[in-house]
C-alpha positions, -999 to 999 in steps of 0.1 A, spaced: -446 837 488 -430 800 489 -392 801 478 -389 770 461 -360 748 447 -358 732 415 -333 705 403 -327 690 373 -294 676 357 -296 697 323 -288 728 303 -313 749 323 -316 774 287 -322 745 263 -346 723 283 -386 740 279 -398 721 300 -386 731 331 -381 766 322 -424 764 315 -428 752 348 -406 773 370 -415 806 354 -453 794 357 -439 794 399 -427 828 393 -457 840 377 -473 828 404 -456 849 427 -427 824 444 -397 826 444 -376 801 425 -341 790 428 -325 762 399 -298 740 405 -290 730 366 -258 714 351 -233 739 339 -217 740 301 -183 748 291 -183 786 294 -216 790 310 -218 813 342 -222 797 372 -254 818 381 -278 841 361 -309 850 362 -332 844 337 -374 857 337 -369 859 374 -356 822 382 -322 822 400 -302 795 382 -272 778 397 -254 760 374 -231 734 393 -202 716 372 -200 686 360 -168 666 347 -183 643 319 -202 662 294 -191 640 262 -209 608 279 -209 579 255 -209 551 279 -235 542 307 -201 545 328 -200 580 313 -234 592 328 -231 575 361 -201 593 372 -216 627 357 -250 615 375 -233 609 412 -213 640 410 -246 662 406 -261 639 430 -234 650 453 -238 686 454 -275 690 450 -277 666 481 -248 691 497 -264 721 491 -300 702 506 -279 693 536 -268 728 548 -299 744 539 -322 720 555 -351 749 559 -347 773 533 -370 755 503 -406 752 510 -411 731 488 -383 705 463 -394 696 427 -367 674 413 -368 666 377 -358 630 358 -333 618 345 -315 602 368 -349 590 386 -326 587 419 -321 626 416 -350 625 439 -335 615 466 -314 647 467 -339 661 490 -342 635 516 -333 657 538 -357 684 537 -384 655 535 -373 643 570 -378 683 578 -418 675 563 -411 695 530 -432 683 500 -412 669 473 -423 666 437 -403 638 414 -410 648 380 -405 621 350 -396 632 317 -391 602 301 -388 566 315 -350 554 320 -352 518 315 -365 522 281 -341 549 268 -309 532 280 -322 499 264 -324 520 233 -295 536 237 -272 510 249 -286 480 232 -294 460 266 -327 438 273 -353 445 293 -345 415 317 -304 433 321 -291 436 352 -290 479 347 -326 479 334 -337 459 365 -314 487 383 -335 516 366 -368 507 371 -359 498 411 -342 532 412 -373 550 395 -399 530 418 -380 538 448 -373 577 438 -420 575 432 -424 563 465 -405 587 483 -418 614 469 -443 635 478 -466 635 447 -452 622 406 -456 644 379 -449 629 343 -460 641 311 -488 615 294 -517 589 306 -492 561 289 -461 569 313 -488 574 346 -501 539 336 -465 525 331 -455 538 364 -483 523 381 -475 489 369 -441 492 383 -447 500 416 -457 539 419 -485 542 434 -511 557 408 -522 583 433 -498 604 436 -490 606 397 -505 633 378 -500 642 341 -489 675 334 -483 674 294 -452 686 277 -469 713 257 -455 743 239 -453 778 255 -484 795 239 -466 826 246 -434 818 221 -453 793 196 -487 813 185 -508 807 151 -493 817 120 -516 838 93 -521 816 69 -491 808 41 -495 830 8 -493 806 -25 -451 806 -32 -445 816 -63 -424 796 -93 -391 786 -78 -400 787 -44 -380 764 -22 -405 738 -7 -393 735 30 -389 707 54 -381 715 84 -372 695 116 -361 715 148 -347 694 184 -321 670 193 -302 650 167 -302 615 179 -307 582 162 -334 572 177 -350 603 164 -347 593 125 -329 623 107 -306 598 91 -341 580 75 -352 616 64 -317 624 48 -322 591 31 -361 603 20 -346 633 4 -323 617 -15 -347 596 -36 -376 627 -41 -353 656 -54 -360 647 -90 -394 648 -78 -390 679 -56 -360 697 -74 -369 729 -48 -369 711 -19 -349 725 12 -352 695 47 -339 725 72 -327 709 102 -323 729 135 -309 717 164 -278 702 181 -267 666 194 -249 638 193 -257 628 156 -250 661 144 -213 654 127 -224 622 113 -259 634 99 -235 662 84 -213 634 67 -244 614 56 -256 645 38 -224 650 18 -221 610 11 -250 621 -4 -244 647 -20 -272 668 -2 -255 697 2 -282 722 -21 -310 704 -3 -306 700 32 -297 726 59 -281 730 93 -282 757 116 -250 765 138 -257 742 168 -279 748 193 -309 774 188 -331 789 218 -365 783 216 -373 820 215 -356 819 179 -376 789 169 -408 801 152 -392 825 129 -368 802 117 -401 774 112 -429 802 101 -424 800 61 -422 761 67 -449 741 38 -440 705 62 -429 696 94 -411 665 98 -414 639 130 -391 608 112 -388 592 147 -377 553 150 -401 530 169 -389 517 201 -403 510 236 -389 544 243 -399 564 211 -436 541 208 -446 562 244 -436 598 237 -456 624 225 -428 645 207 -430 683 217 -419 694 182 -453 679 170 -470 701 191 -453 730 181 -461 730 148 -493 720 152 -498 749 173 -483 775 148 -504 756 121 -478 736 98 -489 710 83 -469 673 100 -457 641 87 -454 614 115 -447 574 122 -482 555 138 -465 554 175 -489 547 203 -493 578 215 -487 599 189 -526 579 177 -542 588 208 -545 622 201 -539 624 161 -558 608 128 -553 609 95 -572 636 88 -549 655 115 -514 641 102 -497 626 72 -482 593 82 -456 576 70 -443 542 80 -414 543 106 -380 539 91 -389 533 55 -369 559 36 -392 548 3 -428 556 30 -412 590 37 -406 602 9 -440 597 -7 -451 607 22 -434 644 13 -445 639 -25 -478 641 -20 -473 665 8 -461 685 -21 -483 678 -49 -512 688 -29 -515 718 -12 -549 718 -5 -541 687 17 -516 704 34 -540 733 45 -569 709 58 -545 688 74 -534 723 95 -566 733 99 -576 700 116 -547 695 139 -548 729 150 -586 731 157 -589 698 172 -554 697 192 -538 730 191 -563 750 206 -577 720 234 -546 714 250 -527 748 254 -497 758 283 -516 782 297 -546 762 307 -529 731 310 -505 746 336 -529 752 365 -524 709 367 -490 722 381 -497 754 399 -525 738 420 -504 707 427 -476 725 442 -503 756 460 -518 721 475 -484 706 486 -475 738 504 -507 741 522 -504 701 534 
């Protein structure tokens, strides 16, 4: 048995991901120790499905400035690297998660000591902050990110990241392509499992819409409340349930009351564990992906997506890059990226037909759903790290 440490600067609770790959470590018979971030009122340690989580403080946790994060971001840095320092020997092995890409470098200590360190990448800094801060690619802290996340790939021991787009991007940038392997972000087959099949509703019924994740801009709920808007005369029944918590959340609330959207779209109280998830998505007739198209957005391949394909709801989606790799039109509904008018025909004929709305299931499910699954797809990461530890 390897005792292994995991970092990451998150809510250790909300982020599937990492919870997916340490208890596959656990399962595996290691033992596993989590330096997270900690939240207002959270314990400082717990453990949860046999993972001991440390949850270290932070001071910054309303961050709405790039100044905001990098304080946040070198105070974690701080104490990850601190605890690394005094416990030079302990971890066999160090899996440091993005973002900050520089997180890596926490564990150059037990590197110099030979331990195997694995840098895995989430999502690709230099694109998010140009989304999020409105800066160029050819800015001074977008040169900054990508030097930070081509140094933090060529320290480490092997790259994990989570799609053949981002292992190709990475490669381009200076990581060298051998040590990147894709381990995809797919849902827990042990939480998200196939629905029976939806009885017809009966006269009345409400006709459900239902998003579940963050709430940022970039991730289009604002375009969806706008959708809504112009199909209830079309849709009187319809119910766009959003679940989830973020920093959109107060103004998406005040968009819906601007207009007047209070019968027809729903929010749940904050944050929801994904253990709650599929019951509150299971008597869904839609599920809605309204992302925004950006360098950022173009390359995910959105986890929600897979979730519902998984449990068998029918999706209506933007044509991003990747999300065409892997889905067609007679796996989705697409709609075109922030076009409040495209939605929401998009949702009509969603509606009008339910016949389309069962083959379209059918088809995403059969093809995608039950190809790529969490519990196949995770021997990628077991073997990796049983590999690592016997190098």
């Amino acid at each position: 048995m390897a005792h292994i440490l995991m970092v990451a600067y998150t809510n250790y609770l909300r982020d599937p991901r990492v919870r997916r790959e340490a208890e596959a470590l656990v399962g595996g018979g290691h033992r596993v120790t989590f330096l997270a971030s900690r939240q207002p009122g959270e314990p400082s340690r717990e453990v949860v499905q046999g993972v001991e989580v440390r949850k270290l403080p932070g001071i910054a946790h309303s961050k709405t400035s790039a100044a905001g994060y990098v304080v946040d971001y070198a105070l974690f840095f701080a104490m990850c690297f601190a605890h690394m320092l005094l416990r030079p020997l302990r971890y066999d092995l160090v899996h440091v998660n993005n973002m900050p890409d520089f997180l890596a470098l926490t564990a150059a200590v037990p590197r110099i000591f030979g331990r195997p360190v694995i840098h895995d990448v989430h999502d690709l800094m230099p694109e998010l902050y140009q989304e999020k801060f409105g800066t160029t690619e050819d800015s001074l802290l977008v040169r900054m990110l990508k030097a930070q996340e081509r140094l933090a790939g060529r320290f480490a021991s092997a790259v994990l990241t989570v799609e053949d787009r981002l292992r190709d991007i990475l490669d381009g940038r200076g990581v060298p392509r051998a040590k990147v392997h894709v381990l995809m972000n797919l849902p827990d087959d042990r939480i998200f499992a196939p629905r029976d099949p939806m009885p017809p509703k009966g006269p009345g019924a409400r006709f459900v819409v239902v998003y579940h994740g963050t709430l940022a801009r970039r991730l289009g709920l604002d375009v969806a409340l706008r959708a809504v808007a112009k199909i209830r005369d079309r849709i009187p029944s319809i119910e766009l349930r959003i679940i989830g918590a973020g920093e959109e959340r107060e103004a998406l609330i005040a968009l819906r009351n601007e207009l007047e959207l209070d019968d027809s779209v729903t929010f749940s109280d904050g944050f929801v564990p994904v253990e709650r998830i599929p019951a509150m998505i299971r008597d869904a007739d839609v599920g809605l992906i309204p992302l925004r198209i950006s360098g950022g957005t173009d390359i995910m391949l959105p986890t929600k997506l897979l979730e519902y394909v998984t449990v068998g709801i029918p999706c209506i989606a933007p044509r991003t890059g990747t999300i065409c790799r892997y889905f067609d039109e007679d796996m989705l509904q697409f709609f075109e990226a922030e076009n409040a008018d495209s939605l929401g025909a998009a949702i009509v004929e969603m509606y009008r037909d339910p016949a389309r709305r069962a083959r379209l299931a059918q088809q995403a499910t059969e093809r995608f759903g039950r190809t790529y699954t969490w519990s196949r797809h995770k021997q990628v990461y077991t073997t990796l790290v049983e590999r690592l530890l016997a190098g």
